[in-house]
PLY file of the C-alpha trace (Angstrom):
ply
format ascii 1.0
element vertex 391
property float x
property float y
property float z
element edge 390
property int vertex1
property int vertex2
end_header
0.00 0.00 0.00
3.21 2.50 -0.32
3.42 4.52 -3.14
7.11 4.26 -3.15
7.82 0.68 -2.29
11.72 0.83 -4.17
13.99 1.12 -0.85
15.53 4.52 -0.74
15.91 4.32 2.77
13.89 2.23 5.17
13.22 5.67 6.86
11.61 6.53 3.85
9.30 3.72 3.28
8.51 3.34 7.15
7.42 7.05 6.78
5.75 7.09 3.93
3.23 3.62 5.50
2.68 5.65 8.45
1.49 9.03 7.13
-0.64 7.07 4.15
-2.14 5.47 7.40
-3.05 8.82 8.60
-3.88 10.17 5.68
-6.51 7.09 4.41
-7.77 6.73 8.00
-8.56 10.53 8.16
-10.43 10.13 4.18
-12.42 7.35 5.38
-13.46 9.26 8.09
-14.33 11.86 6.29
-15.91 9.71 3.50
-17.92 8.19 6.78
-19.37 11.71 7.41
-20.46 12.91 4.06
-22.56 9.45 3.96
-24.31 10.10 7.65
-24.99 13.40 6.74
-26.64 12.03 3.24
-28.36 9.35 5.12
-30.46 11.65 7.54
-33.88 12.03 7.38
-34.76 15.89 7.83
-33.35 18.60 6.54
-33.14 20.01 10.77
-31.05 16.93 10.86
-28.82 17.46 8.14
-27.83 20.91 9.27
-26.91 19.99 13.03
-24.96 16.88 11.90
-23.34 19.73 9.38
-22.61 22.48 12.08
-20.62 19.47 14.02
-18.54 18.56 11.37
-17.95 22.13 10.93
-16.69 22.60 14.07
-14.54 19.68 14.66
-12.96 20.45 11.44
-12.11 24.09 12.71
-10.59 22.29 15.85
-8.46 20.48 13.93
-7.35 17.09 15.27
-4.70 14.80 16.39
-4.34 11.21 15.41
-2.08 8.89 16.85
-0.73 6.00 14.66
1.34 3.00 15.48
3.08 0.70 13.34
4.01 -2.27 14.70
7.42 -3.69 13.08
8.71 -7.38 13.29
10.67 -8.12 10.73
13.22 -10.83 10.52
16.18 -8.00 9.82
15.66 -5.25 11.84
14.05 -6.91 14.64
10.75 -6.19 16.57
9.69 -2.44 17.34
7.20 -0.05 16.64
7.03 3.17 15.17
4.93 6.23 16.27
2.88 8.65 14.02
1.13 11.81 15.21
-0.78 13.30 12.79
-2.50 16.40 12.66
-5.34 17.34 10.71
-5.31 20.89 9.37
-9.04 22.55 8.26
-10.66 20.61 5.96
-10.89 22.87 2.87
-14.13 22.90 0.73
-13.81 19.89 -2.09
-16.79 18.53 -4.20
-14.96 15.24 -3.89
-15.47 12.70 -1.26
-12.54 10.78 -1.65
-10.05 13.94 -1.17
-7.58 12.87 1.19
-7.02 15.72 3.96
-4.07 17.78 4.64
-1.64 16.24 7.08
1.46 17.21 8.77
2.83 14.27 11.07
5.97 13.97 13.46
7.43 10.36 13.12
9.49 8.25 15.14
10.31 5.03 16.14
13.20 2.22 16.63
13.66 -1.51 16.96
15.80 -4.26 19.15
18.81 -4.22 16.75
18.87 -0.92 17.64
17.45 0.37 14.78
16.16 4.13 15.21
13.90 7.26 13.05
12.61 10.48 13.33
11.54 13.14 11.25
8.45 15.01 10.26
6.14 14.80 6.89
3.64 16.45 5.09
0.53 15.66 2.71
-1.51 17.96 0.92
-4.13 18.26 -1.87
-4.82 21.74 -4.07
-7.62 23.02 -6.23
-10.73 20.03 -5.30
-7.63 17.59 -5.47
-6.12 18.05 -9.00
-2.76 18.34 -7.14
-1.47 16.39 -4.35
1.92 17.06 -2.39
3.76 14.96 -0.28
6.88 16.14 1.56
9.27 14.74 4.31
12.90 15.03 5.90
14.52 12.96 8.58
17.63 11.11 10.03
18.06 7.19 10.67
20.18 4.87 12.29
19.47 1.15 10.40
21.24 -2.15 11.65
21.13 -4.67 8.39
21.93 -7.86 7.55
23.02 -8.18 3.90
23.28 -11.59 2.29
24.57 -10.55 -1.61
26.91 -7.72 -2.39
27.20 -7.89 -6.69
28.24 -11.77 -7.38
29.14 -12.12 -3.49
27.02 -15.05 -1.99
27.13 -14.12 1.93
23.72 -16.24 2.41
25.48 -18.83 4.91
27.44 -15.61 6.79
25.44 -12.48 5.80
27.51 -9.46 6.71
26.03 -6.93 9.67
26.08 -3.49 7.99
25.46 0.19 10.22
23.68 2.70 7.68
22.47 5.84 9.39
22.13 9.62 7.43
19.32 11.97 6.44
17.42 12.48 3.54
14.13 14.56 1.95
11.87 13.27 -0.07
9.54 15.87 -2.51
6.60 14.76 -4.86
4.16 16.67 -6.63
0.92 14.55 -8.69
-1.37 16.04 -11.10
-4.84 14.56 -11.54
-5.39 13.94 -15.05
-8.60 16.06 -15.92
-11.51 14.20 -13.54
-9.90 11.19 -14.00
-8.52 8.89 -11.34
-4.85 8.97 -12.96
-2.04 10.50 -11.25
1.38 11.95 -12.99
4.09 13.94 -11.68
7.67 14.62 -10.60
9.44 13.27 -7.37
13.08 14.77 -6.19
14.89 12.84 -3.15
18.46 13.74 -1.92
20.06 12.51 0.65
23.51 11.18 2.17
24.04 7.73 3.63
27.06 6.61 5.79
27.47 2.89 6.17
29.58 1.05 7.93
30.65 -2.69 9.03
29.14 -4.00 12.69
31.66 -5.44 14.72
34.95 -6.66 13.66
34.72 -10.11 12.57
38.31 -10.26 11.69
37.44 -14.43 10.68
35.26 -13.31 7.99
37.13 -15.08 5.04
35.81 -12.25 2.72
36.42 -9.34 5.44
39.30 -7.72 3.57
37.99 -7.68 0.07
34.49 -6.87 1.14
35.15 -3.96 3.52
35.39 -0.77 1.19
32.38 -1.99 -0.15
31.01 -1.39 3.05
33.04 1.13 4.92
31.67 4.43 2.36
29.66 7.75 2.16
27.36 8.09 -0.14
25.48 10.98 -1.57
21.83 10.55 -3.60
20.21 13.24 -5.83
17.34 11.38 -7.78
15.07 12.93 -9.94
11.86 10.67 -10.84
8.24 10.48 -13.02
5.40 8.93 -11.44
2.41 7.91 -13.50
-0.12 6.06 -11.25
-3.84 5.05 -11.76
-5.98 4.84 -8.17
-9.24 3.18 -7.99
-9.68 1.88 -4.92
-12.82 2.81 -2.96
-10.63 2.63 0.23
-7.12 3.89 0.48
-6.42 1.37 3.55
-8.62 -1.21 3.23
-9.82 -1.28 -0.18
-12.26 -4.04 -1.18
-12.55 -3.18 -4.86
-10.77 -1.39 -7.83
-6.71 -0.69 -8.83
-4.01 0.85 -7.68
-1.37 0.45 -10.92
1.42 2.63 -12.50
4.85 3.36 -12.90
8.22 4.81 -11.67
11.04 5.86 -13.39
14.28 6.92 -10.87
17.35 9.24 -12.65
20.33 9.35 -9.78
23.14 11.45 -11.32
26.63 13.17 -10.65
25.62 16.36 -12.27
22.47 16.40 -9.45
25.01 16.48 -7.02
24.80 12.78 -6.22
28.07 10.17 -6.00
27.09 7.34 -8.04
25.02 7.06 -11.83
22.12 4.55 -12.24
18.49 4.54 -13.18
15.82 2.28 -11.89
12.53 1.62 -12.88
9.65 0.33 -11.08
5.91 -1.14 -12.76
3.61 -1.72 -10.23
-0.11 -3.40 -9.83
-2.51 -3.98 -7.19
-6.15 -5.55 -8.05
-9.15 -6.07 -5.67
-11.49 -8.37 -6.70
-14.61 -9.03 -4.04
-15.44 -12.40 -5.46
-19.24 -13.02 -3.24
-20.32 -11.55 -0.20
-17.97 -13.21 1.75
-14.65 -13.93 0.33
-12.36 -11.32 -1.47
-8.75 -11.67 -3.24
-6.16 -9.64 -4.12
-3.78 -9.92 -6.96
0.01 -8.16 -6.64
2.88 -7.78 -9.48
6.03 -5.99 -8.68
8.41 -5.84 -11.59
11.84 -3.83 -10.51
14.98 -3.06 -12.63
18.08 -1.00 -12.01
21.31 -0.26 -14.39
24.68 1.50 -13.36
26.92 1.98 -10.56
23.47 1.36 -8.29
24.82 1.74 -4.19
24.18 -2.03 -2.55
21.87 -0.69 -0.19
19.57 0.75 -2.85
19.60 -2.82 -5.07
15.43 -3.91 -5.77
15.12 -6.46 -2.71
12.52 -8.94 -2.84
9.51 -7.86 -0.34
7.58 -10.76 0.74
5.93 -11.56 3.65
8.54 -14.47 5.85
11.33 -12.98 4.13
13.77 -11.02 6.18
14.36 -7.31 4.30
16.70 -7.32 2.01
17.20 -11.51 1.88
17.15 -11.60 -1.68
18.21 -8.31 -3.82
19.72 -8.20 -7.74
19.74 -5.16 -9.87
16.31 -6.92 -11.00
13.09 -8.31 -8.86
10.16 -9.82 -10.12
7.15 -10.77 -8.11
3.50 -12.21 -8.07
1.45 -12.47 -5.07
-2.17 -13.67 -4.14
-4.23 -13.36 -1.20
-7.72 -14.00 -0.22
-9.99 -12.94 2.81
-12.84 -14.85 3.67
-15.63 -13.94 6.50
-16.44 -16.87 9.22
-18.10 -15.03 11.94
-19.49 -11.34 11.60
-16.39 -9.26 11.46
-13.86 -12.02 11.69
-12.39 -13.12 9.02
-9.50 -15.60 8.30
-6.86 -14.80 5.83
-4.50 -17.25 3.33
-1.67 -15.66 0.84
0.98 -16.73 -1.56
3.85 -15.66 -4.06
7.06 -15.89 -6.09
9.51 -13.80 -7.09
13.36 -14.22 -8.15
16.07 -11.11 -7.66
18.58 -11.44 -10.57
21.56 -9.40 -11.68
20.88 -10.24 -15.70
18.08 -11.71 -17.98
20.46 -14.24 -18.53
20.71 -15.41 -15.32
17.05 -16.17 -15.06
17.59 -19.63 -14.85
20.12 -19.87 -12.64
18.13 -17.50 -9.80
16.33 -20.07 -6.94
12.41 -18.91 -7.69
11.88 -17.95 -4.03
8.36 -19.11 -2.76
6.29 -17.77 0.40
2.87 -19.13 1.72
0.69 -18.11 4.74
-2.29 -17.17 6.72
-3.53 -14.93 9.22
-7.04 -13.08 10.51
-8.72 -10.26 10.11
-11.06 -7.92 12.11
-13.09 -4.96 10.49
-13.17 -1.86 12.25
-16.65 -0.78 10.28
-17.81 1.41 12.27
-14.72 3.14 13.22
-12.52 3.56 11.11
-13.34 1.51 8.02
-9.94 -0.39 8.62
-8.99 -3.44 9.25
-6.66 -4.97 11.60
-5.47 -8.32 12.19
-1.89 -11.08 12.04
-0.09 -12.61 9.47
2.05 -15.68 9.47
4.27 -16.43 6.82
6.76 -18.94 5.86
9.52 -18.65 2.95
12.02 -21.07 2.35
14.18 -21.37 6.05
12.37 -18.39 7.26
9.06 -17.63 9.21
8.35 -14.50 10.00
5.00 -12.82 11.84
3.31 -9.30 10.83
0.71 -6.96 12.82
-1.31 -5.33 9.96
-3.05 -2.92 9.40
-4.97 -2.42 6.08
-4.15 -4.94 3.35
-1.05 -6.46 4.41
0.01 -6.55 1.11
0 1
1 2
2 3
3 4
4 5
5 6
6 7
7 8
8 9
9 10
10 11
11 12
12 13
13 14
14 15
15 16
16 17
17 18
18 19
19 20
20 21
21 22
22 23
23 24
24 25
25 26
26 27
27 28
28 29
29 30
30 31
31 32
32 33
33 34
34 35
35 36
36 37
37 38
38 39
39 40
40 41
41 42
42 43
43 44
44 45
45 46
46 47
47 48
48 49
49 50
50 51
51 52
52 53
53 54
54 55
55 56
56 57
57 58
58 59
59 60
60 61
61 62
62 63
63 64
64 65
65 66
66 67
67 68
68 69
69 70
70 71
71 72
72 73
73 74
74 75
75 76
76 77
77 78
78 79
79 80
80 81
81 82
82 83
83 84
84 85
85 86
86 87
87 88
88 89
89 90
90 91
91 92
92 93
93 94
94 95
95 96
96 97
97 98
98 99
99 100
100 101
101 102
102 103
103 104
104 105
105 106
106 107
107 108
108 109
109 110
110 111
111 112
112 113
113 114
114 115
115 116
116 117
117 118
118 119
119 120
120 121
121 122
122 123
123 124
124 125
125 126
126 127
127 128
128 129
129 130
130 131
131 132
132 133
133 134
134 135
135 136
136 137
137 138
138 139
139 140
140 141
141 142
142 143
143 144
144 145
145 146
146 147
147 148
148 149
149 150
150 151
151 152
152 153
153 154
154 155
155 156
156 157
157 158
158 159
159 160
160 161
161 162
162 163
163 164
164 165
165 166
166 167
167 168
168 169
169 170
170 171
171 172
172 173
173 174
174 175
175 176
176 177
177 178
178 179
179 180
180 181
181 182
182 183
183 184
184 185
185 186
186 187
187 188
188 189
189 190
190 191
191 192
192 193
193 194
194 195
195 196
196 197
197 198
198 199
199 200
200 201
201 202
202 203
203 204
204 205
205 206
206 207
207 208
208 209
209 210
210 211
211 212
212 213
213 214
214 215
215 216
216 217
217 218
218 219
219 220
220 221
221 222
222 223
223 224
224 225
225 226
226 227
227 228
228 229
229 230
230 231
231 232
232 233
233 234
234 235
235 236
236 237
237 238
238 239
239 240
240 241
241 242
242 243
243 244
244 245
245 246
246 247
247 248
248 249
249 250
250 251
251 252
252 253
253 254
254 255
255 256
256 257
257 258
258 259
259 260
260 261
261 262
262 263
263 264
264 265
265 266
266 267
267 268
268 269
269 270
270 271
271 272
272 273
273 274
274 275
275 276
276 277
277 278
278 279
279 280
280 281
281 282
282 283
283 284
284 285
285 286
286 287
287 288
288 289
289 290
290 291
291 292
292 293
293 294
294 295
295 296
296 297
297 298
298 299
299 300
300 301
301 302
302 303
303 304
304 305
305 306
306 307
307 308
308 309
309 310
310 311
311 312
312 313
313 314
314 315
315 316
316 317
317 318
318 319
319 320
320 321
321 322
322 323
323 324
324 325
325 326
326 327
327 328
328 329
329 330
330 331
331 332
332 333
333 334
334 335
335 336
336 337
337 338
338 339
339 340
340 341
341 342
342 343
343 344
344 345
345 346
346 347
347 348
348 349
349 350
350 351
351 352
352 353
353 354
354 355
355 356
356 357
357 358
358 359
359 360
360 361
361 362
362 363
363 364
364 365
365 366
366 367
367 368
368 369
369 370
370 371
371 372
372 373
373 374
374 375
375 376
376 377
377 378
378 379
379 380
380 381
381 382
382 383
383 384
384 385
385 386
386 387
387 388
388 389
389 390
């Protein structure tokens, strides 16, 4: 359910889940309103449930949001976001997301730690949409492949910590539900080697690749189509499109590569019960790409960053099916293979994950739902608190 999925920094993608949250949980809200107010019988009726909107909108409003973390990597943790809800301006459109400015942060038990602040906002009855943060990190990694390096029986414990700022601007196509627009993140990364395993048989060759400070100035093009009726829980529609990433020495940055990113999401309520979701992920990088910015395979029971190449693929499944009133039990799949070349397709281990989990629906709250997921992937198992999809 992140826009920008690619990892530019785990600060960045941790940020950008946690003020979506806010932002979708505040729309559905909203949404939640407008329908009340629709649904009243009087017109007396109407106008007092308007004057209280009115006035809680004036007030403004706080929302808390955690994020609970447990990833195989960087450990177990959580992640705070407070949001708060600026005036809702007027909008003939129901699905406007409001404007948002959250303070973020959060760490782990590998002593993984973030903070910074972000920003969402939507112009002119939402033909423009801006999203804006900034913030510093401290990120204790494992990594498993550096280039043609196999460290999967002895991955190598890597310190990355630095700031960065992250800029997008999205124009609605007419009164369409496309989205297309410009993205600019910069941002410098130190990383460094854990510990001094001086038995490492690979420590000397391995440790400049480590042991470096690196600068990122990327320029990008989003094109996205969003049809979802929900931005957190959808139950129908898409959520499809494209990136295209230009990092480059004349932008100020230390290394040249370009990576491009084709995304889909479908939601497909199949009865009154039981509802799927279909995922594709398709990932490719070229040039002197940092390790630590390589696609990564993310799948559910795989530790972050497990599997990365210069290339990803992925498909993934899942279905959602209702046993008792707002209960519901959940069972995914997928597959997906990180590569350096087409032509080592073959020779890439297709790497396979499976699971289940439950749901509850927050209906009457929210419109979210909340719930577990355990998953299993080759000699992994990992276990997720989510919120939303899960996907």
């Amino acid at each position: 359910m992140t826009n920008n999925r690619r990892f530019i920094t785990i600060f960045f993608q941790i940020t950008s889940i946690c003020l979506l949250i806010v932002v979708g949980s505040s729309t559905t809200i909203h949404a939640q309103k407008i329908d009340k107010i629709q649904g009243q019988t009087t017109h007396l009726a109407k106008e007092k449930q308007h004057k209280k909107d009115s006035l809680k909108s004036k007030m403004g409003k706080i929302v808390p949001v955690p994020n609970v973390i447990s990833d195989l990597n960087l450990g177990y943790g959580a992640v705070l976001a407070l949001g708060y809800l600026h005036d809702k301006k007027h909008t003939t459109r129901k699905d406007t997301p409001p404007t948002v400015t959250a303070i973020i942060g959060g760490g782990t038990s590998n002593g993984t730690w973030l903070a910074g602040i972000a920003h969402s906002e939507s112009f002119k009855n939402d033909q423009y949409r801006y999203l804006g943060a900034v913030g510093y990190g401290s990120f204790n990694l494992d990594f498993y492949q550096i280039g043609k390096i196999n460290l999967t029986k002895r991955p190598i414990s890597v310190n990355m910590k630095g700031w960065g700022t992250v800029q997008r601007f999205l124009f609605r196509i007419a009164n369409s539900n496309f989205f297309i627009g410009p993205q600019y993140v910069f941002g410098q990364i130190e990383t460094t080697l854990n510990g001094s395993d001086n038995k490492h048989p690979l420590i000397d060759k391995i440790r400049d690749m480590f042991d470096q400070h690196t600068t990122f100035s990327t320029l990008s093009l989003f094109a996205q189509i969003d049809s979802r009726d929900n931005t957190i829980s959808p139950i129908k529609g898409v959520y499809s499109g494209f990136e295209i990433d230009y990092n480059a020495s004349w932008l100020g940055a230390s290394n040249n590569y370009e990576s491009y990113d084709i995304y889909g999401y479908g939601y497909v309520p199949i009865n009154k019960w039981l509802y799927s979701i279909f995922h594709f992920d398709f990932q490719f990088s070229e040039g002197d790409i940092p390790f630590y910015r390589e696609p990564y395979l993310n799948l559910r029971g795989v530790p972050v960053m497990r599997y990365q190449g210069k290339k990803t693929m992925l498909l993934e499944a899942q279905f959602r099916g209702y046993f008792y009133k707002n209960w519901a039990l959940v069972a995914f799949g997928g597959a997906g293979k990180a590569f350096n070349a087409f032509s080592e397709w073959g020779d890439n281990k297709l790497i396979v994950n499976y699971g289940t989990g439950f749901r509850f629906d927050f209906k009457k709250v929210y419109g979210i739902r909340v719930g577990a997921d355990f998953a299993w992937a080759e000699d992994d198992f990992g276990w997720y608190i989510s919120i939303g999809t899960g996907l």
